[in-house]
VEXGUNU-323177 format. One record per atom (N, C-alpha, C): residue number from 1; x, y, z; residue in one letter; atom name. Coordinates in pm, whole numbers, padded with zeros to 5 digits. Layout:
BEGIN
atom seq: NUM, c1: X, c2: Y, c3: Z, type: a, atom: CA
...
! end
This chain:
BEGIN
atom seq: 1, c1: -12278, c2: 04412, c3: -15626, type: x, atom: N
atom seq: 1, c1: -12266, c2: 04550, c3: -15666, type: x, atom: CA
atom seq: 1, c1: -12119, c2: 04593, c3: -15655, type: x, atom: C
atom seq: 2, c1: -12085, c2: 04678, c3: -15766, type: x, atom: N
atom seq: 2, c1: -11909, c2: 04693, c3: -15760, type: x, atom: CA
atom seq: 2, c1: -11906, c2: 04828, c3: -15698, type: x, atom: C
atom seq: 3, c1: -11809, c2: 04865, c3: -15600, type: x, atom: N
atom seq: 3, c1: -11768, c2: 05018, c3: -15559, type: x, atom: CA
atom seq: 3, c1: -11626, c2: 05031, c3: -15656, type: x, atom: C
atom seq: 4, c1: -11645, c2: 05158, c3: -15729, type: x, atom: N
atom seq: 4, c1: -11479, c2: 05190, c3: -15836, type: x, atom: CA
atom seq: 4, c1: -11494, c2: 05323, c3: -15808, type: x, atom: C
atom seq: 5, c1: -11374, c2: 05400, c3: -15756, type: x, atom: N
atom seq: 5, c1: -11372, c2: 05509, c3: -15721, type: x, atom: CA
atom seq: 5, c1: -11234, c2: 05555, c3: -15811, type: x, atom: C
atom seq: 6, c1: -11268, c2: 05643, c3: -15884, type: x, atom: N
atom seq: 6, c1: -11175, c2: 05734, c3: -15996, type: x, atom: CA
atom seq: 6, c1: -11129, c2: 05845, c3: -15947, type: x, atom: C
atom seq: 7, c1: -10979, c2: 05861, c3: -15913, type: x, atom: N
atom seq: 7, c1: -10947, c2: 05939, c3: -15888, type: x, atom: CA
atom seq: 7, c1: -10894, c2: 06066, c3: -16025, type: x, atom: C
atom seq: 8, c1: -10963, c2: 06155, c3: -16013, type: x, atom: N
atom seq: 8, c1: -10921, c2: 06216, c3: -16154, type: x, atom: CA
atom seq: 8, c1: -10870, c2: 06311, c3: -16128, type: x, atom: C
atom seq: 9, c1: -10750, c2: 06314, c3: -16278, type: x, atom: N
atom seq: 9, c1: -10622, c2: 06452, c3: -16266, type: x, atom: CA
atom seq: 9, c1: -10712, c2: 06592, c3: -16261, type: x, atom: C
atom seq: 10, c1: -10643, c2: 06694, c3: -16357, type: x, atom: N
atom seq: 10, c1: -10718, c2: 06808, c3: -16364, type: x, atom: CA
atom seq: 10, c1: -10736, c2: 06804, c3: -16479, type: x, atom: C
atom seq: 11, c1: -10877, c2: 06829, c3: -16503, type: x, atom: N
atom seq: 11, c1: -10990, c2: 06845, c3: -16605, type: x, atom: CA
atom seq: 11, c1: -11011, c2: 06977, c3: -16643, type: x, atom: C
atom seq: 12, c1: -10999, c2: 07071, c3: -16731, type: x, atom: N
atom seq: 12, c1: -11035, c2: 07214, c3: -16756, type: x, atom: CA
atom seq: 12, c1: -11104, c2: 07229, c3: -16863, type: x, atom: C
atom seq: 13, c1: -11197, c2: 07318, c3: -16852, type: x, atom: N
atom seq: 13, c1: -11284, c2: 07348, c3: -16966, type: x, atom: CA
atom seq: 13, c1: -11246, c2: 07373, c3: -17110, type: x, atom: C
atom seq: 14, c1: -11102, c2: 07480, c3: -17105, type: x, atom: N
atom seq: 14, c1: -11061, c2: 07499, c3: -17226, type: x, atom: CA
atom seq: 14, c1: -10991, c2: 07345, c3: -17293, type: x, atom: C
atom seq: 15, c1: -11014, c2: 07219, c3: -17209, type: x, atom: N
atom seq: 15, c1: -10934, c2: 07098, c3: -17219, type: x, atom: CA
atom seq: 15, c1: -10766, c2: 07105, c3: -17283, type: x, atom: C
atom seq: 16, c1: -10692, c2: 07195, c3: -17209, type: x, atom: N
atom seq: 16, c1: -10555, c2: 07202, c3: -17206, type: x, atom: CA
atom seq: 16, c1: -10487, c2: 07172, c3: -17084, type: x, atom: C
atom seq: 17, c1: -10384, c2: 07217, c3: -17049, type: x, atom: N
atom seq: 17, c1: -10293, c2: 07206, c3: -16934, type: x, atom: CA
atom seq: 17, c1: -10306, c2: 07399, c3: -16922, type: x, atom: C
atom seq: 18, c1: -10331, c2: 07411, c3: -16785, type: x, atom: N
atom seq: 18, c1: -10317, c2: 07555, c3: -16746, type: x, atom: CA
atom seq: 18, c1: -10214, c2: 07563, c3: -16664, type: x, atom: C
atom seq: 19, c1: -10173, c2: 07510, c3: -16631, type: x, atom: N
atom seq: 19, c1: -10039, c2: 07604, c3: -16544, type: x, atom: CA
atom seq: 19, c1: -09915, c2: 07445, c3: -16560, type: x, atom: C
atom seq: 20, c1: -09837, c2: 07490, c3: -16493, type: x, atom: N
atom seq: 20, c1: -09694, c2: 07392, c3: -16497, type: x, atom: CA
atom seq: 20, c1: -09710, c2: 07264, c3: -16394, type: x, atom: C
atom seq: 21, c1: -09800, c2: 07229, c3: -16295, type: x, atom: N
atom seq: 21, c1: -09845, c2: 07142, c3: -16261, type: x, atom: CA
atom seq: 21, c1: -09914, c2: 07040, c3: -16326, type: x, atom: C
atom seq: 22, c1: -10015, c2: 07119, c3: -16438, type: x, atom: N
atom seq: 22, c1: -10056, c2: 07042, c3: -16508, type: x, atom: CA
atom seq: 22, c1: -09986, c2: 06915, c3: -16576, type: x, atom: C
atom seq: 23, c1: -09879, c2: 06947, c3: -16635, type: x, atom: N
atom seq: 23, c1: -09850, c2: 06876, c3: -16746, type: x, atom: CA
atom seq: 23, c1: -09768, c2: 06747, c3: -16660, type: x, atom: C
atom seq: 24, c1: -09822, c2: 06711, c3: -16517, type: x, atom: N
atom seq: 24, c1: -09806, c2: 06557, c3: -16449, type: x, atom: CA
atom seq: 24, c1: -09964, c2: 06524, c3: -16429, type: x, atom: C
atom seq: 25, c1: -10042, c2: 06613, c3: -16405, type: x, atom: N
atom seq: 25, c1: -10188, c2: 06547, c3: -16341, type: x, atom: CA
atom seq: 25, c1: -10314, c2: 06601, c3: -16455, type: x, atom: C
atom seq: 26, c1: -10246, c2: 06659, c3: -16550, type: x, atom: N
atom seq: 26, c1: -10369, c2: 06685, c3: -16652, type: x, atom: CA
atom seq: 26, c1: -10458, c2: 06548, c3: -16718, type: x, atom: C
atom seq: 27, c1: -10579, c2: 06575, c3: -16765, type: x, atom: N
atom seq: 27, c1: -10671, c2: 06489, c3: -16808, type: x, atom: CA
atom seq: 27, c1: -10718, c2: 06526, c3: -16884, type: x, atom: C
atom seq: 28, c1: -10726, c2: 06466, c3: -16969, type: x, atom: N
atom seq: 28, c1: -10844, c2: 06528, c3: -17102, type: x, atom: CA
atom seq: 28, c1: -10964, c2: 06509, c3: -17098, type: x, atom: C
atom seq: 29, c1: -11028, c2: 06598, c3: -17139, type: x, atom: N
atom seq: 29, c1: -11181, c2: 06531, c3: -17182, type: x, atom: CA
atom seq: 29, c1: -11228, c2: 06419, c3: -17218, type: x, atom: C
atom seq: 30, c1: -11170, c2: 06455, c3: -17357, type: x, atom: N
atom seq: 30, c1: -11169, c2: 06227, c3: -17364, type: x, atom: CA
atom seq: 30, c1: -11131, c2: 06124, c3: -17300, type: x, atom: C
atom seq: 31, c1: -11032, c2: 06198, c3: -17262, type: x, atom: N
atom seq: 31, c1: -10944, c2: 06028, c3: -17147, type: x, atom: CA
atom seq: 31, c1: -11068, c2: 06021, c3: -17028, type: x, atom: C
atom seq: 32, c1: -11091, c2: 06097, c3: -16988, type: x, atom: N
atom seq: 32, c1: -11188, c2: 06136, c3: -16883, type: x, atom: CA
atom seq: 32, c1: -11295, c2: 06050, c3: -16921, type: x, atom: C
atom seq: 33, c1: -11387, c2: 06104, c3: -17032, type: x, atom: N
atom seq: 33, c1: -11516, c2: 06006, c3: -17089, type: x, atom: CA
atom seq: 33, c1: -11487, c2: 05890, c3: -17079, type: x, atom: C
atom seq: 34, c1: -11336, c2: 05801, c3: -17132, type: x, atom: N
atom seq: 34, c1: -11331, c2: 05684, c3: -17201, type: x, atom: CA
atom seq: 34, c1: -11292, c2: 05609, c3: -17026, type: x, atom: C
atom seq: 35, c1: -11241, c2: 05667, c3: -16941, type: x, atom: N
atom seq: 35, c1: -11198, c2: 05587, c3: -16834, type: x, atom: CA
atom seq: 35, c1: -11358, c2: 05579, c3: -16758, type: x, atom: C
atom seq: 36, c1: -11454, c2: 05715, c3: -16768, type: x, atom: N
atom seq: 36, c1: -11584, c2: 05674, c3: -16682, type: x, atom: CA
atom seq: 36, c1: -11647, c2: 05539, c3: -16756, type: x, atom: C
atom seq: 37, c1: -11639, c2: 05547, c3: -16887, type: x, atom: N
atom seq: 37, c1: -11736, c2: 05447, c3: -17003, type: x, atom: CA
atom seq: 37, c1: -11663, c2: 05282, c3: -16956, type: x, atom: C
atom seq: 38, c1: -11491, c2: 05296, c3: -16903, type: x, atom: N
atom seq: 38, c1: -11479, c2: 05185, c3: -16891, type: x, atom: CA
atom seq: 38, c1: -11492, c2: 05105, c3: -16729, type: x, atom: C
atom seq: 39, c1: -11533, c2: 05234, c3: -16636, type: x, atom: N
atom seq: 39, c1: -11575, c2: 05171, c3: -16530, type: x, atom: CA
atom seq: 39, c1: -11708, c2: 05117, c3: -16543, type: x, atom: C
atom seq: 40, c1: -11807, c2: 05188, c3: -16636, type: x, atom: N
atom seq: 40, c1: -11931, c2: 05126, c3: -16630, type: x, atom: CA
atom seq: 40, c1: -11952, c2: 04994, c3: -16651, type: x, atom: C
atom seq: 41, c1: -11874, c2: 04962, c3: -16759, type: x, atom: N
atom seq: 41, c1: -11861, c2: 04846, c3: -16802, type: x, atom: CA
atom seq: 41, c1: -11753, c2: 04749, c3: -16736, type: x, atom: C
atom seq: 42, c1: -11711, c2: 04782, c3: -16625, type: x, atom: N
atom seq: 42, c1: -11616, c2: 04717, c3: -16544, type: x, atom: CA
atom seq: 42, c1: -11662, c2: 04548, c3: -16536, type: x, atom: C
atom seq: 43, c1: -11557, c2: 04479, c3: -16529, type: x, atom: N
atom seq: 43, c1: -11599, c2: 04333, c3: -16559, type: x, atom: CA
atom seq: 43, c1: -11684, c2: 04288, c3: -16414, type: x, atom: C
atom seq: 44, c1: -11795, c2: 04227, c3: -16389, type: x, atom: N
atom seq: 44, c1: -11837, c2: 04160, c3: -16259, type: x, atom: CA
atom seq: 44, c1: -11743, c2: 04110, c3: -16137, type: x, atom: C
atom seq: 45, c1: -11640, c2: 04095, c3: -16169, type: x, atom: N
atom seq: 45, c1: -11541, c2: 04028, c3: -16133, type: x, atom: CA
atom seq: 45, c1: -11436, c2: 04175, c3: -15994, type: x, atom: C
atom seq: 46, c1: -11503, c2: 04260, c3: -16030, type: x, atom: N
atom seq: 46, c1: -11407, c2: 04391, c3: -16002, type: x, atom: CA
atom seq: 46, c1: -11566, c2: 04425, c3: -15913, type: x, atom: C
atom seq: 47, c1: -11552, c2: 04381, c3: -15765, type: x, atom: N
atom seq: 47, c1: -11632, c2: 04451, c3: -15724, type: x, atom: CA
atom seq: 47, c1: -11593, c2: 04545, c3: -15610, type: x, atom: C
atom seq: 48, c1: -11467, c2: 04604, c3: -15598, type: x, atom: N
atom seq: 48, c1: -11417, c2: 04758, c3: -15541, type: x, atom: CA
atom seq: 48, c1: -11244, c2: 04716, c3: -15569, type: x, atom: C
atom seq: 49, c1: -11234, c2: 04874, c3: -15643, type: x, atom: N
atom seq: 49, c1: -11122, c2: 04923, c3: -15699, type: x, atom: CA
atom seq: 49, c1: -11084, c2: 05065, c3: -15680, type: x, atom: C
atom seq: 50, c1: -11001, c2: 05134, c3: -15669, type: x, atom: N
atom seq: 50, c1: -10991, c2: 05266, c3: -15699, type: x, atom: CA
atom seq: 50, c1: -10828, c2: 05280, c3: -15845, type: x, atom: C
atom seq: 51, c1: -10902, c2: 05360, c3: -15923, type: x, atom: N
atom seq: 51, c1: -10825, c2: 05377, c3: -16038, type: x, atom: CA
atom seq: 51, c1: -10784, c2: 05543, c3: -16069, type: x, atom: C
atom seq: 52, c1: -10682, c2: 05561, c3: -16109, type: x, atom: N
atom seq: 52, c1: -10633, c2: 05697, c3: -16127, type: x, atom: CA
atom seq: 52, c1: -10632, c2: 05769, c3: -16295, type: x, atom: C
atom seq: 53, c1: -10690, c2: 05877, c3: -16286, type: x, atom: N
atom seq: 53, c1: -10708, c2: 05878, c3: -16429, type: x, atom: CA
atom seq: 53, c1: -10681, c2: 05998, c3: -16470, type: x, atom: C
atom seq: 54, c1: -10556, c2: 06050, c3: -16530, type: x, atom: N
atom seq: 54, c1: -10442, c2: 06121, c3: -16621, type: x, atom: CA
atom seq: 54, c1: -10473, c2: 06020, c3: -16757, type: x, atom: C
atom seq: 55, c1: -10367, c2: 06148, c3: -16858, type: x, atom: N
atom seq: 55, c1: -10363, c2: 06135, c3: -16999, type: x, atom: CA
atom seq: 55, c1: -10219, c2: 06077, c3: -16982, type: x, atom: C
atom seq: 56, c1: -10196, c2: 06080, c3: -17082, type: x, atom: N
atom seq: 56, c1: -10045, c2: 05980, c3: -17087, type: x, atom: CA
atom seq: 56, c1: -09943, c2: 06098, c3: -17108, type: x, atom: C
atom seq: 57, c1: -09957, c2: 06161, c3: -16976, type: x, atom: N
atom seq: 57, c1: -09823, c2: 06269, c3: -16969, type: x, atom: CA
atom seq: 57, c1: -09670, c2: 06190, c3: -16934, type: x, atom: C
atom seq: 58, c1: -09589, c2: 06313, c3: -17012, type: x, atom: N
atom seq: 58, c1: -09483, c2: 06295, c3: -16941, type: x, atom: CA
atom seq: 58, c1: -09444, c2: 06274, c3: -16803, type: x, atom: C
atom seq: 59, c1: -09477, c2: 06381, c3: -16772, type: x, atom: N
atom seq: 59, c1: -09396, c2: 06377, c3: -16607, type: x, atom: CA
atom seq: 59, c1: -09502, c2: 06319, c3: -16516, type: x, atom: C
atom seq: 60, c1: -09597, c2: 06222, c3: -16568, type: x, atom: N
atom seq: 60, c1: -09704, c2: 06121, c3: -16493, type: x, atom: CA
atom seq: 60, c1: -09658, c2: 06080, c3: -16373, type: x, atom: C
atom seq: 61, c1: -09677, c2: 06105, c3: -16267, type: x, atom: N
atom seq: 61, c1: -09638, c2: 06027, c3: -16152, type: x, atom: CA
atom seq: 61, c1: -09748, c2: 05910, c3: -16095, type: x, atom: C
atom seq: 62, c1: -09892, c2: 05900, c3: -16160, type: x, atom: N
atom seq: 62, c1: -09982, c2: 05843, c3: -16114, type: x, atom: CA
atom seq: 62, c1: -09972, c2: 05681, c3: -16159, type: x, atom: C
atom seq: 63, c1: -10010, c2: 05571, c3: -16096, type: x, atom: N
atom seq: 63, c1: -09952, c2: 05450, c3: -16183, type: x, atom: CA
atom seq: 63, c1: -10094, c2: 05417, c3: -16276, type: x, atom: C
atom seq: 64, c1: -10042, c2: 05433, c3: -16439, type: x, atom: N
atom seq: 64, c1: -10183, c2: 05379, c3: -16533, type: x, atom: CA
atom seq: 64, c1: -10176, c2: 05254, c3: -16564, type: x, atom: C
atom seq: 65, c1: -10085, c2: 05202, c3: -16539, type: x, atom: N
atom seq: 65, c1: -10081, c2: 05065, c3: -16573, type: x, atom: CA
atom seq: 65, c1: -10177, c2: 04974, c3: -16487, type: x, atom: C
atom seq: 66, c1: -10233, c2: 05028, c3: -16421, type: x, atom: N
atom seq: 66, c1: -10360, c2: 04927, c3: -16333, type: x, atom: CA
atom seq: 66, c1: -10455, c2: 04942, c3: -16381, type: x, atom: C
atom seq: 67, c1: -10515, c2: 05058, c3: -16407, type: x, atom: N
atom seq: 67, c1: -10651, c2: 05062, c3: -16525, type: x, atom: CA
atom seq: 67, c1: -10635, c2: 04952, c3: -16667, type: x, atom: C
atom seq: 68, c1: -10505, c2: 05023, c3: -16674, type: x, atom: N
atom seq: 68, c1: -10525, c2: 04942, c3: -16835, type: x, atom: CA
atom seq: 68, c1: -10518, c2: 04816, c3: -16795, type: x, atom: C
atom seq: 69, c1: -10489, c2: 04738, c3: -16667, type: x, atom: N
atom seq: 69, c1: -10421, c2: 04597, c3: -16676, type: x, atom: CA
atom seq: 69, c1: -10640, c2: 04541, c3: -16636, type: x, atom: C
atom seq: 70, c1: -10640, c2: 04638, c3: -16556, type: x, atom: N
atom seq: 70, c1: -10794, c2: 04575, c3: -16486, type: x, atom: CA
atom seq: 70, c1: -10946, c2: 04623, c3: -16590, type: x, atom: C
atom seq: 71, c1: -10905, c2: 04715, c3: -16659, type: x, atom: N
atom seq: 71, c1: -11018, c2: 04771, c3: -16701, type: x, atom: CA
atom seq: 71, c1: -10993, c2: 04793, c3: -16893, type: x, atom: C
atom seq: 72, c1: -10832, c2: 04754, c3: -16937, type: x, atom: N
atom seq: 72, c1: -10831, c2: 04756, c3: -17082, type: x, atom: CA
atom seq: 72, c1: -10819, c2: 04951, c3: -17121, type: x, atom: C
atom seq: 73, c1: -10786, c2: 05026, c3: -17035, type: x, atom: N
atom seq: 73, c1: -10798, c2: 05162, c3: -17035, type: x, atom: CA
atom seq: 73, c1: -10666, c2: 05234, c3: -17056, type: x, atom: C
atom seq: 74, c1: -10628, c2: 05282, c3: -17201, type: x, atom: N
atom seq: 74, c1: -10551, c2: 05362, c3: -17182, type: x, atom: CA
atom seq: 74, c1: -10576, c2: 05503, c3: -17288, type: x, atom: C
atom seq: 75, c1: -10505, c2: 05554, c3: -17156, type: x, atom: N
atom seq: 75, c1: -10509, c2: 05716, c3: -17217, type: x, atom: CA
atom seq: 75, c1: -10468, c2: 05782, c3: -17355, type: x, atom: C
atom seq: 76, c1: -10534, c2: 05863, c3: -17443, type: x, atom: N
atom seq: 76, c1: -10453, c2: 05859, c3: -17559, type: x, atom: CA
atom seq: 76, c1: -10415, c2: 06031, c3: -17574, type: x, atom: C
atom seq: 77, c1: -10448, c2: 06175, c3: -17489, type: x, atom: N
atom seq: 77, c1: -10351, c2: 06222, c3: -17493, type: x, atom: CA
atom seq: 77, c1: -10283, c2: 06283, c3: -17431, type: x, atom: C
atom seq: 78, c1: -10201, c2: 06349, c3: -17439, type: x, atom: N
atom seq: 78, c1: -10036, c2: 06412, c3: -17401, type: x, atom: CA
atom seq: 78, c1: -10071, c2: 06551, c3: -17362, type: x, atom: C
atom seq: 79, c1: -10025, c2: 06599, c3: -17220, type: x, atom: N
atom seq: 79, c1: -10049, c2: 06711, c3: -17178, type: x, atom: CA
atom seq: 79, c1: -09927, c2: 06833, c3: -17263, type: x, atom: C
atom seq: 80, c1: -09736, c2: 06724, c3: -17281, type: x, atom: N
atom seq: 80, c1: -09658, c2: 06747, c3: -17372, type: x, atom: CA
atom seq: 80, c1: -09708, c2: 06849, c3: -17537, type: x, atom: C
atom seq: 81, c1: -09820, c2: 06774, c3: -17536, type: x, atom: N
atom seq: 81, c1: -09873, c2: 06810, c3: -17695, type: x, atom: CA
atom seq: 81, c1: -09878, c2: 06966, c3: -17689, type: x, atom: C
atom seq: 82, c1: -09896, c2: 07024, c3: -17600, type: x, atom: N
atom seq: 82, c1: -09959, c2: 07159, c3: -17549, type: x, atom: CA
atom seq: 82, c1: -09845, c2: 07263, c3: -17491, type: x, atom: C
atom seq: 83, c1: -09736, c2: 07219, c3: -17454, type: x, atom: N
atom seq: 83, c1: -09655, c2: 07293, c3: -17426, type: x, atom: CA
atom seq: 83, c1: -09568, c2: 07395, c3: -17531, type: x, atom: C
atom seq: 84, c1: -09559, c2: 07516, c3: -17526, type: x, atom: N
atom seq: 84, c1: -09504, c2: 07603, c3: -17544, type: x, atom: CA
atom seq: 84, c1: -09353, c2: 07662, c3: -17529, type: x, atom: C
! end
């Protein structure tokens, strides 16, 4: 049995960035769906991980390159896209 524990950015209903923090730890809706869909399917091989899951912001401080390296997962959008 695998333990994968997802640590996730901030998620908001209107699925934007709400305040100026956001735009390092925001998450999208989709990135969100597509990183749970790819723990489900996590390979047998991965039986405890913890993975961090942001959109592919700019000012990202979280490391994504371990999802995508262990799980094929990357984020497709930009908290950037949204700024004003």
């Amino acid at each position: 049995m695998s333990m994968i524990c997802v640590r996730i950015g901030r998620v908001h209903e209107g699925d934007r960035p709400a305040s100026v923090r956001d735009f390092s730890v925001w998450c999208s809706q989709r990135d969100e769906v597509s990183m749970i869909l790819r723990c489900l399917q996590a390979p047998a091989s991965v039986r405890f991980d913890v993975f961090f899951a942001t959109s592919d912001n700019r000012w990202n401080y979280r490391d994504l390159d371990h999802p995508k390296t262990v799980l094929g997962w990357t984020p497709l959008d930009h908290a950037e896209d949204y700024r004003s």
